[in-house]
ZADO-1210 file (C-alpha; in nm, 4 decimals, padded with zeros to 6 digits):
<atoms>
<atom x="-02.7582" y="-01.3555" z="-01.2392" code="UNK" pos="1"/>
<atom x="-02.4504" y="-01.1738" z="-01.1909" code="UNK" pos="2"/>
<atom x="-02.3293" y="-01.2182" z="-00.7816" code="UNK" pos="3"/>
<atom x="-02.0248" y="-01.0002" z="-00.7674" code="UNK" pos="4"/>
<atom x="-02.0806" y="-00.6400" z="-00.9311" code="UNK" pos="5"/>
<atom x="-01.7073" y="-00.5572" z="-00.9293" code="UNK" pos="6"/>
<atom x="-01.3717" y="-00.7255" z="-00.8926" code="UNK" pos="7"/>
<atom x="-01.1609" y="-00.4445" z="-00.7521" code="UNK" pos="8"/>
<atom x="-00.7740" y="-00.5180" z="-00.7683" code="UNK" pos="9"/>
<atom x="-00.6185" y="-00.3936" z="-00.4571" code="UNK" pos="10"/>
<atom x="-00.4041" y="-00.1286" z="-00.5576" code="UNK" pos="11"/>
<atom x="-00.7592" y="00.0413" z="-00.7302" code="UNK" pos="12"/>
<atom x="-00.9101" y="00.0177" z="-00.3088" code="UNK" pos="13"/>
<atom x="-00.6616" y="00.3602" z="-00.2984" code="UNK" pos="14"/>
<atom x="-00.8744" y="00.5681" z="-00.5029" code="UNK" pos="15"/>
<atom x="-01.2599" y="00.3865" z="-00.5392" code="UNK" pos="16"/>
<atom x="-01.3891" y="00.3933" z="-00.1830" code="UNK" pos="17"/>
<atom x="-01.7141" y="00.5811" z="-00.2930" code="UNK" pos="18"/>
<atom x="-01.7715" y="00.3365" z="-00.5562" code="UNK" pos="19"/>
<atom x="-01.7409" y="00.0389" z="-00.3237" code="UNK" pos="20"/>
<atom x="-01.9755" y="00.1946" z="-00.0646" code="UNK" pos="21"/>
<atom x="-02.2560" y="00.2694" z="-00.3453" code="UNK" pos="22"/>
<atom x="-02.2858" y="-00.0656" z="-00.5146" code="UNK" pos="23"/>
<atom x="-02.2968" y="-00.2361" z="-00.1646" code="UNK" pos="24"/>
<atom x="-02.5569" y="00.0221" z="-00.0353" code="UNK" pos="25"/>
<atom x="-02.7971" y="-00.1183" z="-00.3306" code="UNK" pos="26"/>
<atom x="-02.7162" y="-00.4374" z="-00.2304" code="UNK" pos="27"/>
<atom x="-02.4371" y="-00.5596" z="-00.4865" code="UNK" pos="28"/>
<atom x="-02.1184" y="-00.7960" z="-00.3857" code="UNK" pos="29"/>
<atom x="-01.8151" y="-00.6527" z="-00.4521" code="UNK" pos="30"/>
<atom x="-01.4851" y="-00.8123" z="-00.4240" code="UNK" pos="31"/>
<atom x="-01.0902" y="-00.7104" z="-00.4047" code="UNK" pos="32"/>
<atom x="-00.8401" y="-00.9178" z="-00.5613" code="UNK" pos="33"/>
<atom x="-00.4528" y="-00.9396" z="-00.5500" code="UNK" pos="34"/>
<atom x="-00.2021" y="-01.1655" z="-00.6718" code="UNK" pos="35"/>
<atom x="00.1262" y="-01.0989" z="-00.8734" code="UNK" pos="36"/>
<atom x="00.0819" y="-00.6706" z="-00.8032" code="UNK" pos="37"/>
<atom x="00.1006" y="-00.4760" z="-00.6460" code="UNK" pos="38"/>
<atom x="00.4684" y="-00.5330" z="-00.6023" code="UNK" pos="39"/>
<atom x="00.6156" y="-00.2343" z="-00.4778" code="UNK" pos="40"/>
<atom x="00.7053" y="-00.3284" z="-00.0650" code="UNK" pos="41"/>
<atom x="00.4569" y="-00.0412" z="00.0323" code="UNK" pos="42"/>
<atom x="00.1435" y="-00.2246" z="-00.0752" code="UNK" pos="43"/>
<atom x="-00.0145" y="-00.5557" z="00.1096" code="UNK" pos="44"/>
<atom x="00.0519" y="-00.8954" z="-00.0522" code="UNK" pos="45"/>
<atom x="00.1186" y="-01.2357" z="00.0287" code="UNK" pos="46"/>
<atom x="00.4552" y="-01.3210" z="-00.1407" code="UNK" pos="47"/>
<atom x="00.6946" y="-01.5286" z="00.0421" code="UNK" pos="48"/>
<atom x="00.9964" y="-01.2423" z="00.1194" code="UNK" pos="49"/>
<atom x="00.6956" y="-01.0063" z="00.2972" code="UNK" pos="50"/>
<atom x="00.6130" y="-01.0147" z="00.6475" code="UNK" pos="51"/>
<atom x="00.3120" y="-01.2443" z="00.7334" code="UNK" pos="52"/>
<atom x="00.1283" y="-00.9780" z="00.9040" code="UNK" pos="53"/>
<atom x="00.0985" y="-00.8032" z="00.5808" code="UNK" pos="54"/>
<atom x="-00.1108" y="-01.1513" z="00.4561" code="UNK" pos="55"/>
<atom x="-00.3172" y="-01.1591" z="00.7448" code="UNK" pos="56"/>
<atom x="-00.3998" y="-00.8000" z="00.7591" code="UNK" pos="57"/>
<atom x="-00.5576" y="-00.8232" z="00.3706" code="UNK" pos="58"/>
<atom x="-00.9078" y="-00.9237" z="00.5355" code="UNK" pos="59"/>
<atom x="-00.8862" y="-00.6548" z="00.7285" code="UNK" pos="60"/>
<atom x="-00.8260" y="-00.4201" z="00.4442" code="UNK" pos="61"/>
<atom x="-01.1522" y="-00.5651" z="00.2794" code="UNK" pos="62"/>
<atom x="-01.3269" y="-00.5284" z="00.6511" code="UNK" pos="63"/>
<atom x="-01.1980" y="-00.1538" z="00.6232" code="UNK" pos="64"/>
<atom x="-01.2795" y="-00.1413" z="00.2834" code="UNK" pos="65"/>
<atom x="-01.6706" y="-00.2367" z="00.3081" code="UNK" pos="66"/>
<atom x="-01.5966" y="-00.5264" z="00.0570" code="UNK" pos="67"/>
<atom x="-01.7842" y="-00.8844" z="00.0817" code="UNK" pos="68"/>
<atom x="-01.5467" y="-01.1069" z="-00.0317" code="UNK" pos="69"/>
<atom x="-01.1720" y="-01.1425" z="-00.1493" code="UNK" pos="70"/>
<atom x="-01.0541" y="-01.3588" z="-00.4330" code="UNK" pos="71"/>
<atom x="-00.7065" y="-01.5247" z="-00.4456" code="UNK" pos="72"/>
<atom x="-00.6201" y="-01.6125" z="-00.8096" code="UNK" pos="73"/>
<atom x="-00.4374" y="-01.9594" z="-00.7417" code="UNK" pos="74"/>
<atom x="-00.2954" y="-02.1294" z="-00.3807" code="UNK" pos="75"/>
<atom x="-00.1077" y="-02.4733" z="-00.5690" code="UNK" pos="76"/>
<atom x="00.0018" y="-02.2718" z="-00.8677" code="UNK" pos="77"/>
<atom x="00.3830" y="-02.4409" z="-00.8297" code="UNK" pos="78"/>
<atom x="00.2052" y="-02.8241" z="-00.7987" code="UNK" pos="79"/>
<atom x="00.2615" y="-02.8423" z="-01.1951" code="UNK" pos="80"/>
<atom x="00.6220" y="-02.7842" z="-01.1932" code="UNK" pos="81"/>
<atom x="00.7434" y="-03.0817" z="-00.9133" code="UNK" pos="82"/>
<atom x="00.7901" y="-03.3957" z="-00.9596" code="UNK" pos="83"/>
<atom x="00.4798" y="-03.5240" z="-00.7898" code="UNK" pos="84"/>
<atom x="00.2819" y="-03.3973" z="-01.0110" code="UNK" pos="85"/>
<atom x="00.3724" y="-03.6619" z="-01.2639" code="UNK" pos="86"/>
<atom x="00.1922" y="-03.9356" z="-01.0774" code="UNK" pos="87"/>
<atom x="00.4883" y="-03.9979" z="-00.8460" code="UNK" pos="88"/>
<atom x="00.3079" y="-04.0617" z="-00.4865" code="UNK" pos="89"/>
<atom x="00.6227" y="-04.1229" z="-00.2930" code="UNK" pos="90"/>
<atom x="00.7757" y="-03.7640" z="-00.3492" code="UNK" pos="91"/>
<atom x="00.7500" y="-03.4734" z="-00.2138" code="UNK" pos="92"/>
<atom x="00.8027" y="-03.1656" z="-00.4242" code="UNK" pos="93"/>
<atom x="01.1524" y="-02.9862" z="-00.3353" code="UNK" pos="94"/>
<atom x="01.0749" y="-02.5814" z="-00.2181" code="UNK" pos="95"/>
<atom x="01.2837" y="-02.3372" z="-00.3679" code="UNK" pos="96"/>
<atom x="01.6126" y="-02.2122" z="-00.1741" code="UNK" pos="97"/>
<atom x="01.5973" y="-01.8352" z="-00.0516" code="UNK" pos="98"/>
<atom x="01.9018" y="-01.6421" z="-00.1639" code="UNK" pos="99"/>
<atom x="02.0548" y="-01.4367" z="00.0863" code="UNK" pos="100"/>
<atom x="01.8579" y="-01.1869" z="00.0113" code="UNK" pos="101"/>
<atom x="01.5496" y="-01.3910" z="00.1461" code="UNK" pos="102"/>
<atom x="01.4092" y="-01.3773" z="-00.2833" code="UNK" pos="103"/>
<atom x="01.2928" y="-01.7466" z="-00.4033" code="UNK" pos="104"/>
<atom x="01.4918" y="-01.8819" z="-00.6946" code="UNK" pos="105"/>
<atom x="01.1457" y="-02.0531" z="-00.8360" code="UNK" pos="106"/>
<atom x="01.1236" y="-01.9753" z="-01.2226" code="UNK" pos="107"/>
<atom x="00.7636" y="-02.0005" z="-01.3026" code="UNK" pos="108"/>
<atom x="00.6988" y="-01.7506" z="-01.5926" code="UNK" pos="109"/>
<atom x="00.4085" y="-01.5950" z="-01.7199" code="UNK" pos="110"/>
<atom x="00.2424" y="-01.6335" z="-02.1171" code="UNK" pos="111"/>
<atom x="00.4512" y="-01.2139" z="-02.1851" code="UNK" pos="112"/>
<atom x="00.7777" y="-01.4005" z="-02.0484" code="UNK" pos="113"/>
<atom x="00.7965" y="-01.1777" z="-01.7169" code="UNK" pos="114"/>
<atom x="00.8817" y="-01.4038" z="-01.4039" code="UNK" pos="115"/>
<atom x="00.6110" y="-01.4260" z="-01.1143" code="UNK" pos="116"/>
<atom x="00.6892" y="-01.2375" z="-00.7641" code="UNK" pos="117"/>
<atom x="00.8253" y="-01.4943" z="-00.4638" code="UNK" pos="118"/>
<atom x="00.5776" y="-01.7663" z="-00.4720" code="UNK" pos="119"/>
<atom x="00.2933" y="-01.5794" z="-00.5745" code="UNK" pos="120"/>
<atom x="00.0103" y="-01.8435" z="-00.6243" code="UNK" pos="121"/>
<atom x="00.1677" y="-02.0972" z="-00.3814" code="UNK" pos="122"/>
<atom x="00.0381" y="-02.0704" z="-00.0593" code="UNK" pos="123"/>
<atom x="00.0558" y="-02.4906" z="-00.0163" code="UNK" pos="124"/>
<atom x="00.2703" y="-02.7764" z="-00.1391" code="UNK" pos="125"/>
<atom x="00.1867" y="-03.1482" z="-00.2918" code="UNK" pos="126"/>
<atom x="00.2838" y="-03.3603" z="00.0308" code="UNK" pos="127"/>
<atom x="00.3305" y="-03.7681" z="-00.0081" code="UNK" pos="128"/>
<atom x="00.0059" y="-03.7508" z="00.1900" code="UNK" pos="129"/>
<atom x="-00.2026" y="-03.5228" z="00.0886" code="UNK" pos="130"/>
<atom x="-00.1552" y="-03.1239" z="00.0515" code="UNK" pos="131"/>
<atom x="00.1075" y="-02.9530" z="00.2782" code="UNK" pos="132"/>
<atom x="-00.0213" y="-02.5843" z="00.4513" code="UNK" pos="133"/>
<atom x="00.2364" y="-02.2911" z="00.4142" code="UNK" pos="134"/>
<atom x="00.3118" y="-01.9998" z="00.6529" code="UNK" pos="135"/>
<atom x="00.1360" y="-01.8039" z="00.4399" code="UNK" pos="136"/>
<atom x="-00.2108" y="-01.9949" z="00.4240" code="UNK" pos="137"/>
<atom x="-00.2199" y="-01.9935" z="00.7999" code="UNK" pos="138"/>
<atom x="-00.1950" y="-01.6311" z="00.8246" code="UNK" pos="139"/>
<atom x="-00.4496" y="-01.5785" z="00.5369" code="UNK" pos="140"/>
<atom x="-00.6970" y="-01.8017" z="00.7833" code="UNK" pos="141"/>
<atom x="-00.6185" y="-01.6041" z="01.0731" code="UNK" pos="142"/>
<atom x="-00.7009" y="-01.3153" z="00.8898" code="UNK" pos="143"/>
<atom x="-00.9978" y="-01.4582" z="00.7580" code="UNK" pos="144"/>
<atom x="-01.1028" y="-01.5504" z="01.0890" code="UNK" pos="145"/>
<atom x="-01.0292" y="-01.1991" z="01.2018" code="UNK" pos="146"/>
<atom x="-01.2730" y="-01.0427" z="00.8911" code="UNK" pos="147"/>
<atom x="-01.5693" y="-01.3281" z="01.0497" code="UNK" pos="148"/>
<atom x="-01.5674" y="-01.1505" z="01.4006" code="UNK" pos="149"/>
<atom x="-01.5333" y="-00.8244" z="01.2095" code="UNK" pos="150"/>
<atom x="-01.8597" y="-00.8871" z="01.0114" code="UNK" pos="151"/>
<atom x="-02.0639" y="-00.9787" z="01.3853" code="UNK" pos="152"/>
<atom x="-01.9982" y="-00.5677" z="01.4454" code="UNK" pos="153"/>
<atom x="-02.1920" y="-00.3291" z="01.3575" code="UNK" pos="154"/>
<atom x="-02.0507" y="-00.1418" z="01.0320" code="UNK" pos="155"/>
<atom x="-01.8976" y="00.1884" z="01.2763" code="UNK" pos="156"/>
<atom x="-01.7193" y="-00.0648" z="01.5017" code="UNK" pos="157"/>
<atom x="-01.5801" y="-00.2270" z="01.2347" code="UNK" pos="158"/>
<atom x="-01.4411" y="00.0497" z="01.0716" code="UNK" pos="159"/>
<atom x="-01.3025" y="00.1971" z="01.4125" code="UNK" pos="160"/>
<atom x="-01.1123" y="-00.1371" z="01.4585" code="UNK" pos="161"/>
<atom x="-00.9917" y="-00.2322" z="01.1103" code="UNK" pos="162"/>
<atom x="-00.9218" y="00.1062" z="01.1128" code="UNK" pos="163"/>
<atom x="-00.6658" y="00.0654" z="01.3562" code="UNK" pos="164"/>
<atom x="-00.4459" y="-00.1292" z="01.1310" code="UNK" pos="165"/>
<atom x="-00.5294" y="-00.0814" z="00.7906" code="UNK" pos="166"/>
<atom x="-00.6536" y="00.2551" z="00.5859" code="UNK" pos="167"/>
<atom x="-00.5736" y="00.1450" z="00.2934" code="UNK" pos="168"/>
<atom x="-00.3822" y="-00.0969" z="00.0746" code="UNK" pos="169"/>
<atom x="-00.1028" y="00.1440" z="00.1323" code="UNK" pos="170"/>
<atom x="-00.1396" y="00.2692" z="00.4525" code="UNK" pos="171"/>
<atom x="-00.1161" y="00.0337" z="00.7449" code="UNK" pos="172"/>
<atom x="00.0272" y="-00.0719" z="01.0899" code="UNK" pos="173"/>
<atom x="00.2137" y="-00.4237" z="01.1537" code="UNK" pos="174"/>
<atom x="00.2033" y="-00.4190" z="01.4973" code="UNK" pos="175"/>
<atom x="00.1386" y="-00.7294" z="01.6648" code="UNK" pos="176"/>
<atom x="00.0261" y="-00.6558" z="01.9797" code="UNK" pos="177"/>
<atom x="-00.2004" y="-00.3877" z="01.8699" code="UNK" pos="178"/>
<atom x="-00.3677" y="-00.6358" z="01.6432" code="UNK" pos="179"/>
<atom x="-00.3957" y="-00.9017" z="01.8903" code="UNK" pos="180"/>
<atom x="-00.5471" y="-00.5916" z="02.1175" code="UNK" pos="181"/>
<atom x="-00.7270" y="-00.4830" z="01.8683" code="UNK" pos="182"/>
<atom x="-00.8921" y="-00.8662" z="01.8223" code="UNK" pos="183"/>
<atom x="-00.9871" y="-00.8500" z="02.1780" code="UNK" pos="184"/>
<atom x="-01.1473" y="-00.5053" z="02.1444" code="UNK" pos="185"/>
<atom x="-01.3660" y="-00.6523" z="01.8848" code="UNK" pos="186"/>
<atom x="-01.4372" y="-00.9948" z="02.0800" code="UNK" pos="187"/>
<atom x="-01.5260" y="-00.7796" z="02.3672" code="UNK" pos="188"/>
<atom x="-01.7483" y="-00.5870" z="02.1348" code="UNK" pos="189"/>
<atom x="-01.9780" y="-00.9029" z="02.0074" code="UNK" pos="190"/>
<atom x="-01.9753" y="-01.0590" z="02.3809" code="UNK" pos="191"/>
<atom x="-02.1910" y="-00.6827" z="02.4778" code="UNK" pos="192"/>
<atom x="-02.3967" y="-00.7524" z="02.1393" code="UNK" pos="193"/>
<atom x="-02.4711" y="-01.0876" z="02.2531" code="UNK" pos="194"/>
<atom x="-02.6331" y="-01.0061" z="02.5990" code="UNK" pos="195"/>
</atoms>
């Protein structure tokens, strides 16, 4: 039993709209992806020199984009490469600097020898304690959390409101107050559906 008909990557979201809408129509899963690409600055992604906003809106992009789920290939990719990963309890892995520039100066490289975008696949850190959140994981949450009162509207409300902020996974809005407006909007929205 196969649960997710297709994995779409983001950047393929620009062109496969109709796709997306038939297989969920007849009652398939189907499920964006991102991680290392898109990298060009126009496209949403979670690497560590991008805005947050452009994390959190993601699940908003899959709200806009019909999808029912969103895969994330790796949040602890960087765990392997400090020093607590050797057993060492009483350290706590070193982040990377920022240059100027606000790029990372981690050196992870892939099996074809081309270097990984800004912390791509580490979204939180080995802590002494247990695992330390990131910036980055709290905005994919709030996102998340925005894409659960999303799903509670009916499927025209829903794409009003994502609609707002995200048309595609080139096309948006980071605009804070507008999302946090738009948020209400769609809390408002359920509280009507409730009575």
């Amino acid at each position: 039993m196969c649960l997710v008909a297709f994995l779409l990557p983001e950047w393929v979201l620009l062109s496969s709209s109709r796709l997306v809408t038939f297989f969920v129509c007849v009652g398939k899963s189907v499920w964006g992806y991102h991680c290392v690409s898109p990298t060009p600055n126009i496209y949403l992604n979670s690497f560590v020199d991008v805005p947050l906003a452009k994390q959190r809106l993601i699940p908003w992009l899959a709200a806009q984009s019909n999808l029912t789920g969103w895969l994330y290939w790796y949040i602890n990719y960087g765990w392997v490469h400090s020093d607590i990963s050797s057993g060492e309890k009483a350290k706590v892995a070193p982040l990377p600097l920022l240059d100027p520039a606000g790029h990372s100066s981690y050196d992870a490289r892939v099996s074809n020898g081309a270097f990984w975008t800004n912390e791509d696949g580490n979204w939180m850190y080995p802590g002494q304690h247990g695992p330390l959140s990131s910036l980055r994981l709290e905005a994919w949450r709030r996102g998340l959390e925005d894409r659960a009162l999303l799903a509670l509207l009916t499927p025209a409300q829903r794409a009003e409101l994502s609609g707002r902020l995200v048309r595609s996974a080139s096309n948006w809005t980071i605009d804070p107050r507008l999302m946090e407006q738009t948020r209400a909007d769609a809390a408002a929205l359920v509280g009507t559906l409730a009575c």
